[in-house]
C-alpha positions as CSV (number, residue, x, y, z in Angstrom):
1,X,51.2,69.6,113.8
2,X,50.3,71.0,116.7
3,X,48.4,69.9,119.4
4,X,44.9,71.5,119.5
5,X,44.7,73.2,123.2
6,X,41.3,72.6,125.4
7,X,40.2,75.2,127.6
8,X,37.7,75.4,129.7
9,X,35.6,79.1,130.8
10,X,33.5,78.4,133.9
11,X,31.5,80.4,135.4
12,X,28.9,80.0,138.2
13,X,26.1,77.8,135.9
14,X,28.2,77.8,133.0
15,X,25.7,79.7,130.7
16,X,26.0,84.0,131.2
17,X,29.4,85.1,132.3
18,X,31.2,82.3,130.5
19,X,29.9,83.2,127.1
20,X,31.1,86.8,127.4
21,X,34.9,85.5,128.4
22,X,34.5,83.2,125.3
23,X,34.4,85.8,123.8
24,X,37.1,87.8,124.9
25,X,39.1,84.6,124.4
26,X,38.4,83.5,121.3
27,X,39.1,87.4,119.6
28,X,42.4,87.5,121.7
29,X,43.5,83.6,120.6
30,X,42.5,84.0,116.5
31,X,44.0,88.1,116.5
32,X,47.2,86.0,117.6
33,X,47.1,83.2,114.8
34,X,45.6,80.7,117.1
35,X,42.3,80.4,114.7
36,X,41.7,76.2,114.5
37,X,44.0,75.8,117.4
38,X,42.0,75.4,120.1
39,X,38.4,73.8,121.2
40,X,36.8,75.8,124.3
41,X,34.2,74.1,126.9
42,X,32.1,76.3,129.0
43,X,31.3,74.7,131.9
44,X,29.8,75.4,135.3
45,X,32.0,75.6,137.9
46,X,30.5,72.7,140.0
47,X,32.2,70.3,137.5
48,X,35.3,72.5,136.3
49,X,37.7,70.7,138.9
50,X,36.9,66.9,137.4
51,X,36.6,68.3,133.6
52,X,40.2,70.0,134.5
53,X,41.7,66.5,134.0
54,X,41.2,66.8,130.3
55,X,42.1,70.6,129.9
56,X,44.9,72.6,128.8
57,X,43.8,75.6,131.1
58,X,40.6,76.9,133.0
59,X,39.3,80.5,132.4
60,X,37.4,81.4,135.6
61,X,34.9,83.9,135.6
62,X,34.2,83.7,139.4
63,X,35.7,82.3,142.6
64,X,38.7,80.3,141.9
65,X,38.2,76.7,142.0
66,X,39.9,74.0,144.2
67,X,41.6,70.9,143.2
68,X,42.5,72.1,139.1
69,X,44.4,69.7,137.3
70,X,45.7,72.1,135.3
71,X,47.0,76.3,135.2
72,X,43.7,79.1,135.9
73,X,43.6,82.0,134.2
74,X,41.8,84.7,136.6
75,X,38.7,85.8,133.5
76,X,36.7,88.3,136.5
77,X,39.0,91.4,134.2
78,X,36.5,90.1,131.2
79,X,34.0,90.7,132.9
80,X,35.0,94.2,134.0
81,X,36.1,95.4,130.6
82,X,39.4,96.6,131.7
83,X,42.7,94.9,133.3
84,X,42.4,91.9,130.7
85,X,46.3,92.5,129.9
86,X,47.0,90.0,132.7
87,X,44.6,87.2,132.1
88,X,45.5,88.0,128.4
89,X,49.3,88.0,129.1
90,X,48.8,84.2,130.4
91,X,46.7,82.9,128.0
92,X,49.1,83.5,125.2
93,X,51.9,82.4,127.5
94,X,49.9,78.6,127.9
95,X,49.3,78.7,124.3
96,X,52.8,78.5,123.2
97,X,53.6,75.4,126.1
């Protein structure tokens, strides 16, 4: 069986900008036949670098953050409503590691 991936979405508190990437994230993963395979955090992004530890990937709605312990999606496109093919492209990508 496959592992079950953990992302985290952080955004500045963790609360607004976070919930619409979920979003976005969970449609694209389950439309791909990732329903059940995955467990998302959302997470401000004062503690995203220390919760990284025990991610597969960080979705980041706003500045990138320092010291990741694991690959960052770029999530600002989510946010914009348009150029999600990119962060998209990626996500699927980690996904299949």
């Amino acid at each position: 069986m496959a592992k079950v991936k953990k992302i985290l979405i952080a955004c500045g508190s963790g609360v607004v900008t976070s919930t619409i990437a979920r979003k976005r994230v969970e449609e694209l993963l389950d439309k791909n036949g990732y329903k059940g395979k995955y467990e998302i955090a959302q997470v401000p992004m004062g503690v995203v670098a220390d919760k990284s530890k025990h991610a597969d990937f960080v979705v980041a709605t706003a500045v990138s953050p320092k010291d990741l312990h694991c690959p960052l999606v770029d999530g600002k496109a989510y946010l914009m409503g348009r150029g999600e093919d990119e962060p998209n492209e990626k996500i699927l990508k980690l996904m299949k590691k």
